[in-house]
N, C-alpha and C positions, 0 to 999 in steps of 0.2 A: 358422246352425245347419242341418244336413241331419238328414235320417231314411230308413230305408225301413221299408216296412211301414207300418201304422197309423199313424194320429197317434199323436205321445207325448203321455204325461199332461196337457205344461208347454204342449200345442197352437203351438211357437213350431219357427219353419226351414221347406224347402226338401225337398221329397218326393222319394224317387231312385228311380229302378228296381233290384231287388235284383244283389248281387254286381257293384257299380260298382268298377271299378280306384279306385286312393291316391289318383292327380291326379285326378278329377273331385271323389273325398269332399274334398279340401282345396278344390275351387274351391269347390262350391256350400253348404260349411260357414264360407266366410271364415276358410281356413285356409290363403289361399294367400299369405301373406306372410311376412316374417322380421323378429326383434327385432335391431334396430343398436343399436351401444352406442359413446357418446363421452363423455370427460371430461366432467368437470364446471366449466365455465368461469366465469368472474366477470369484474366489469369495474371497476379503483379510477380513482376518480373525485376529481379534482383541480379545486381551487375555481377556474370559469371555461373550464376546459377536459374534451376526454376524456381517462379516463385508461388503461390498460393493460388488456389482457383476458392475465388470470391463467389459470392452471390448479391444479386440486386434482385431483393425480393417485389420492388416497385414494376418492375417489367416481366413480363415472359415471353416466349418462343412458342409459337404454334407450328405444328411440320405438321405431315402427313406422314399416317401409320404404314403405308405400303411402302413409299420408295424412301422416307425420312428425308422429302425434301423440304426444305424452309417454308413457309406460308408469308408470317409477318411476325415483328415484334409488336405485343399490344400490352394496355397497361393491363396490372393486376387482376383490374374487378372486369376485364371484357367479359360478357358471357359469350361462349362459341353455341355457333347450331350447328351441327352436324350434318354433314351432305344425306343424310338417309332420315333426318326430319324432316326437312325437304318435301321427301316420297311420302315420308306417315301422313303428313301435313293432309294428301287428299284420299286417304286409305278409304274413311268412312263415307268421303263424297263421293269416290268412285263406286262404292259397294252398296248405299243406300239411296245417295241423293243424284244418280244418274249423270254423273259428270264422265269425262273419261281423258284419260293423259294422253298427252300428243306431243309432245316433245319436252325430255329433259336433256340434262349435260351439265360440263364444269369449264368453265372458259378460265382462261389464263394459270394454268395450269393448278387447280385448284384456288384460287384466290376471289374465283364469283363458281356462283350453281341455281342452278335452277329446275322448274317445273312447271310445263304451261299445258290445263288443262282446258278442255273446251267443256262449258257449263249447259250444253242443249237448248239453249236460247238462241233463236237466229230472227231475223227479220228481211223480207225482201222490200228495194227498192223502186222504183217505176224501169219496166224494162230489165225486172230479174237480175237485180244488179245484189248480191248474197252477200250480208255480213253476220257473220257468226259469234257468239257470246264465248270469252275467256277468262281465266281468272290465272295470272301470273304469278309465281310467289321465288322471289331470288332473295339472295343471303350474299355476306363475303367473309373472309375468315383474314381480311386485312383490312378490315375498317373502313373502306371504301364507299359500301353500302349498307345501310341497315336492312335488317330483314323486312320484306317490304311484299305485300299484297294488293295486287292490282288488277284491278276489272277490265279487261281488254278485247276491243274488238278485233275481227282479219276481217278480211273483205276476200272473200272467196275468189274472186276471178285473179286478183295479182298475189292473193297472202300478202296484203301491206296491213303492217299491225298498228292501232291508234289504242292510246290509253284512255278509256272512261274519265271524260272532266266536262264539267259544266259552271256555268259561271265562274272558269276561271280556277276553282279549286277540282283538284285531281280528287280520283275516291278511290285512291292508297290510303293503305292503313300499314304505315310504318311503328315496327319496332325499333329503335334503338340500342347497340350493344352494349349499352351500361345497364341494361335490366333484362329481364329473363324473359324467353321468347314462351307466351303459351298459347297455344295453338287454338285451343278452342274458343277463348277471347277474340283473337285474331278472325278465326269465323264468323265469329256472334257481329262482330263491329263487320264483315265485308258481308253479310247479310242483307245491311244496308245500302252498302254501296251498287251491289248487283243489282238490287230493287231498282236502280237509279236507270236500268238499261230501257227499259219503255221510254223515260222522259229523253232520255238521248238518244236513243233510235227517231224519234220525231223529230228531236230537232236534226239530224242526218236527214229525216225527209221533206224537212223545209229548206232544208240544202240543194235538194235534187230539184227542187220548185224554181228555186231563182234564179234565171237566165242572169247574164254575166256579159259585160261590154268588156270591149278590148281594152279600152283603157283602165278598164278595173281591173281586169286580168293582170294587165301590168302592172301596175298599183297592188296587188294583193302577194306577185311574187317578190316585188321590190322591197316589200314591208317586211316579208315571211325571210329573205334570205341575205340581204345588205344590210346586215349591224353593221355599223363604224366600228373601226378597230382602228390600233393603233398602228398596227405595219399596215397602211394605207392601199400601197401600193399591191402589195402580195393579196391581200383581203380582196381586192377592186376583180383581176387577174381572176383567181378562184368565184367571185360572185356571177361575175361576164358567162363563164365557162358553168356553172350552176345554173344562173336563169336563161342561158341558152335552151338548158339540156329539159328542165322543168316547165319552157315555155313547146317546147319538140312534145315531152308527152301531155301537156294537156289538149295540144291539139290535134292530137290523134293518133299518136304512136305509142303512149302507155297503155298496159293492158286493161282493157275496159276503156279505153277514152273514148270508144265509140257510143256504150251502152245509153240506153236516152237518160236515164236519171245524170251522169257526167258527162255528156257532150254540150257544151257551153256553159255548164251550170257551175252555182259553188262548190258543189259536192266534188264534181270534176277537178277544181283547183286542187279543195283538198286532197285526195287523191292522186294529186301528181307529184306535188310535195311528198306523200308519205312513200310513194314508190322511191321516189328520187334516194328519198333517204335510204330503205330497205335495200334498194337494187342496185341504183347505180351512183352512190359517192364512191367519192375516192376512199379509199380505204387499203393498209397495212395487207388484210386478210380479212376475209370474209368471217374470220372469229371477231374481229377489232369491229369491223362494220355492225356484228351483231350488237355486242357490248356497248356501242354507239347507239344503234336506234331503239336500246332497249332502256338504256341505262343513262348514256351518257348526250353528247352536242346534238346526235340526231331525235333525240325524245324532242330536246329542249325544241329544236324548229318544229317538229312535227306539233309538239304543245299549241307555238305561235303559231300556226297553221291551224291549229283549229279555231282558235281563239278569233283569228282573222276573217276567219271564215264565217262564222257565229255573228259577226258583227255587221257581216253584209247579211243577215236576217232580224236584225234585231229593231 
């Protein structure tokens, strides 16, 4: 993983000097390799001897070209993207259209990759509270994830990341690996979505408007982090232990929970939630917690957090 600027939240990579050309961010992000792809071979075995190395032309084998280790089996027609599309992906945004890369990487040992650039869009909230304009683009080379473009905000004082959604629908422009990833498509369609960042930067500042009662507070984490599950007991435990921690920083101990646009307000909830999730769940390793708030369980709450949130303005 590389950065410029600051450490990131996730404190993991490889610090650059600003406005580094593609090939240095693929080196010092270990993104300078490519996904091979070979049949799926077997070997039948006859009693006493060897026996035949088959092919199963329905499946292949994706490794990596550097160390030749495993990636995933996927079927025939996957298309793969390559960790250095990725990079090309914002070559011309960075070089014409004023964007600039601020962290890439490959988490789980090549099996996800990414590149999260900031687009020079920002807007301030009541009391200088900075959120800044991104545009996300992660792939996986095991099926996991589709190549997936997403408009994303940080909020300057904590780096708590939120995905661009409104009404409910996100403004991701997923590709699927059953068809060919083109880039400049992919563009043309997140064109649109970025345009979307005025109308949700207001609504962020009708967030920072609505003062917020205890009981809604509680009511808003309750909603945001108590799914019923089925291990009831273990769920209850982990929720107790969350909305302790998420009710600690909205009231004044998450960073920023002072600023006047978040102190009492909805904006403030959401915000504690998104920390909660970025900083301090539980998590494996601060790689798995990334994968989480970016990708996986922690998107998902951060999602219903805003959606929740959205609803005490509506």
């Amino acid at each position: 993983m590389a950065y410029v600027g600051q450490t990131p939240w996730h404190e993991l990579g490889n610090q650059l000097p600003a406005k580094q050309p593609i090939e240095v961010w693929a080196e010092r992000a270990g993104m300078d390799w490519t996904i091979c792809e070979t049949p799926v071979r077997y070997m039948t075995e006859k009693a006493g001897a060897l026996g035949s190395i088959m092919t199963f032309d329905d499946q292949k084998v994706l490794f990596r070209s550097d160390t030749k280790a495993p990636l995933s089996v996927v079927g025939g027609r996957y298309q793969v993207v390559q960790p250095r599309e990725v990079l090309e992906f914002y070559r011309d945004l960075t070089e014409v259209s004023g964007f600039e890369l601020e962290t890439a990487g490959v988490l789980k040992a090549g099996r996800k990759f990414w590149a999260l650039a900031r687009t020079g869009k920002e807007a301030a909230l009541k009391g200088n509270d900075v959120v800044n304009g991104y545009v996300l683009l992660a792939t996986s080379s095991d099926g996991s994830l589709a190549t997936t473009a997403t408009p994303t905000t940080v909020r300057v004082v904590c780096n708590n990341t939120l995905s661009i959604a409104l009404q409910g629908a996100t403004s991701a422009v997923k590709v699927p690996h059953s068809t060919v990833f083109d880039a400049q498509a992919v563009k043309k369609q997140l064109g649109i979505a970025v345009s979307g960042w005025d109308a949700f930067m207001y609504r962020c500042k009708t967030l920072a408007e609505r003062k917020v009662k205890t009981h809604e507070s509680m009511n808003f984490f309750l909603k945001v982090l108590c799914q019923t599950d089925a291990h009831a007991d273990q769920t209850q435990l982990t929720n107790e232990r969350a909305l302790k921690k998420v009710q600690e920083l909205y009231e004044g101990k998450g960073r920023g929970a002072e600023l006047t646009a978040a102190k009492g307000t909805a904006w403030g909830l959401l915000c504690a939630v998104t920390e909660f999730v970025d900083h301090e769940r539980r998590a494996r390793s601060q790689e798995y917690r990334l994968d989480s708030a970016w990708f996986g369980q922690g998107a998902t709450v951060k999602q219903r957090a805003l959606d929740a949130a959205l609803q005490l303005v509506s």
